[in-house]
N, C-alpha and C positions, 0 to 999 in steps of 0.2 A: 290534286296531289295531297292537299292540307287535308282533304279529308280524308282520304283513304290513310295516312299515315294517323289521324284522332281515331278512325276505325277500328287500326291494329294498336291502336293504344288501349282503348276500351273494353274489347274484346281479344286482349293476350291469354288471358289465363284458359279461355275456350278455344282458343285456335292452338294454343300448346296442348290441351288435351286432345284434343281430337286427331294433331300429328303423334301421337306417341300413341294414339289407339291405332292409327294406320301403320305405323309401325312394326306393332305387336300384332296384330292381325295377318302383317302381311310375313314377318319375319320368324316368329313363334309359335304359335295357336290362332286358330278358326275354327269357323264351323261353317258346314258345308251341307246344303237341302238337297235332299233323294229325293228325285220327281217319281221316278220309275221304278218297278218290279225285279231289276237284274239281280239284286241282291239278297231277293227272299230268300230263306225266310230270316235273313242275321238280321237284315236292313228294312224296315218295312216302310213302305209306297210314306212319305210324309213326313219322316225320320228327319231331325236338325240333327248330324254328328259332331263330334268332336274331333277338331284335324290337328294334331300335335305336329306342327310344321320345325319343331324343333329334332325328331323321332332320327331322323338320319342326317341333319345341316344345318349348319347355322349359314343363312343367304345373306347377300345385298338386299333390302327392303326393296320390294315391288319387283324382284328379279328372280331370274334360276341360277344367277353365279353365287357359286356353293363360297363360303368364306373359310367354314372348319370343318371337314369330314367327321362325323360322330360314328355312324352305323351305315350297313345296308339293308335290304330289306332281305328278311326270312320268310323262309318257304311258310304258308298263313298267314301271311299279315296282309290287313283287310289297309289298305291302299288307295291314296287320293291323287292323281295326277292328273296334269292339263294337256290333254294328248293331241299332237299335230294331225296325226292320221284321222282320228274320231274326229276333231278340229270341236273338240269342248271339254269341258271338265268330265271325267269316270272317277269311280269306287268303284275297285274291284279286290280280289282276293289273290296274291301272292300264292301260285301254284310251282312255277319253275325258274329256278335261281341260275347265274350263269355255269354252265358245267354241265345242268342236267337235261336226262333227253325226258320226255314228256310222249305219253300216248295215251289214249283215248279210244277204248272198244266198245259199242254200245251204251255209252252214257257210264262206261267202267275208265276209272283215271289208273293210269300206269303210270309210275315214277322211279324213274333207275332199272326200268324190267319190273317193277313190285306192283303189283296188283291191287287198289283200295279196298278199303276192307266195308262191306254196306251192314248197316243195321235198321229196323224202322224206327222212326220217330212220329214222336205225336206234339204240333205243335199250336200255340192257340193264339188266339188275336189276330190270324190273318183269314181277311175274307177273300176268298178261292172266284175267278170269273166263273159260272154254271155251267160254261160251255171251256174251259178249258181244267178240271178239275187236275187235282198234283196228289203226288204220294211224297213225302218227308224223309229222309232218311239222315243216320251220321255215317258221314265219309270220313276215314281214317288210313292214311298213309303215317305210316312210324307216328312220331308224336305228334304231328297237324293232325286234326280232328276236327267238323266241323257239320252244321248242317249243311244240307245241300237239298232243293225243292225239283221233281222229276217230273213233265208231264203227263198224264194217262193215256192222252189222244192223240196230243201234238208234238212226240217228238221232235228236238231240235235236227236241220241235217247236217249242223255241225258234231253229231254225236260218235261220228268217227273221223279220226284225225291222226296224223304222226304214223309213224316215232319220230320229235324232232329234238334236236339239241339246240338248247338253250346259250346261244355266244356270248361272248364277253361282254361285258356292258349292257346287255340287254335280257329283259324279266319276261318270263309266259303269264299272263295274269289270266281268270278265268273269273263270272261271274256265278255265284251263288246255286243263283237259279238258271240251271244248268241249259235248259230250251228254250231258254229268253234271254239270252244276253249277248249283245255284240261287246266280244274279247278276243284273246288272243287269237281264235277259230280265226275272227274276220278280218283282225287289223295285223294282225301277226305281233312280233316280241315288240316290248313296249322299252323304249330308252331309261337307263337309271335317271337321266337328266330332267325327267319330264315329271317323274316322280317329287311329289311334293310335299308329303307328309301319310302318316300312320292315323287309325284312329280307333280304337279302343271301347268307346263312350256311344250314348247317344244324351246329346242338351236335354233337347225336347221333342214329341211327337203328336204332330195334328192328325186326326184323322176324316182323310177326306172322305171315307164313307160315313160319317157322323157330321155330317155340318162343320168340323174340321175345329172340333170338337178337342182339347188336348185329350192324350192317351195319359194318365194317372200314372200308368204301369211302367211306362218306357223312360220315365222321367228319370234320368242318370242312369240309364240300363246299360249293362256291362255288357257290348256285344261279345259273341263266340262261347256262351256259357259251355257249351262242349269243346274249348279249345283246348291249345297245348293246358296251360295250369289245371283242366277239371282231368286230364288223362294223365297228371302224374300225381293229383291226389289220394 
């Protein structure tokens, strides 16, 4: 006991940092590793994000009990939550807010009855699998705008879906990359509670097609370049 008590003696000043970094980690800001493709092309396969866990809560440290309601999430907003259904951590995209019904024609999003609006895009730094090659486009309902990655070959068969309404308390999330991603299609509406924070940013990005290589480019990159702020400049 005498030692362990010279232990925390010795070493206070380190054991006090390191609980006020678990702290801030768990209560604040994170960041959070993209293994996978769901997200193309906002998110790319290697991406460290930036998880503003302040964005809609102030929590209990290391919990989901919410302490101060701040916000909820908006229709685009790119989304971190620990989801029971998936039973692991997703980032996906805030597509249908409580109230709204949600449909889905062809890889065409409908929202409130309104049809998104497609345009093409050219987008660089993602390398493409040869057997599953993609076309790029921005997707634009009212002010959400955003890219969205389509496959040539492999359509997803979640590419029709709805009309559903989105209930109380509960969000439609969709991924990015619209024929590769298990979301709302598979798990159906996601709890506000599970929602964990917002994220904006990317830290940092390795690239594992480079020997994992940092990406130069991505270093603080502002994801959503064509989001709401570029559609009302």
């Amino acid at each position: 006991m005498r030692g362990f008590t010279q232990f925390l003696s010795r070493n206070k000043g380190f054991i006090t940092f390191m609980l006020c970094m678990i702290m801030f980690r768990s209560a604040l800001a994170d960041w959070s590793v993209v293994p996978t493709g769901s997200m193309q092309p906002t998110i790319q396969i290697g991406d460290r994000i930036v998880v503003d866990k302040a964005a809609y809560d102030i929590r209990v440290p290391l919990t989901h009990i919410s302490l101060l309601h701040l916000a909820d999430p908006q229709r685009g907003d790119i989304v971190v939550l620990d989801s029971h259904a998936a039973r692991e951590r997703l980032v996906k995209r805030v597509i249908g807010i409580p109230g709204d019904e949600v449909a889905m024609r062809g890889n065409v999003l409908y929202v409130n009855g309104v049809a998104a609006n497609y345009s093409p895009a050219a987008v660089k730094g993602i390398h493409d699998d040869q057997q599953d090659p993609a076309r790029y486009a921005i997707e634009r309902v009212g002010v959400m705008q955003h890219l969205i990655r389509l496959s040539l070959y492999r359509p997803s068969e979640a590419r029709d879906f709805g009309p559903v309404s989105v209930p109380p308390g509960q969000y439609l999330l969709l991924g990015d990359n619209r024929d590769n991603s298990m979301d709302s299609r598979y798990f159906g509406f996601f709890p506000r509670n599970e929602i964990v924070g917002r994220s904006r940013y990317v830290a940092l990005s390795l690239d594992p097609n480079n020997d994992y290589l940092p990406r130069k480019q991505r270093f603080a990159a502002r994801l959503d370049g064509y989001g709401e702020a570029a559609a009302t400049r």
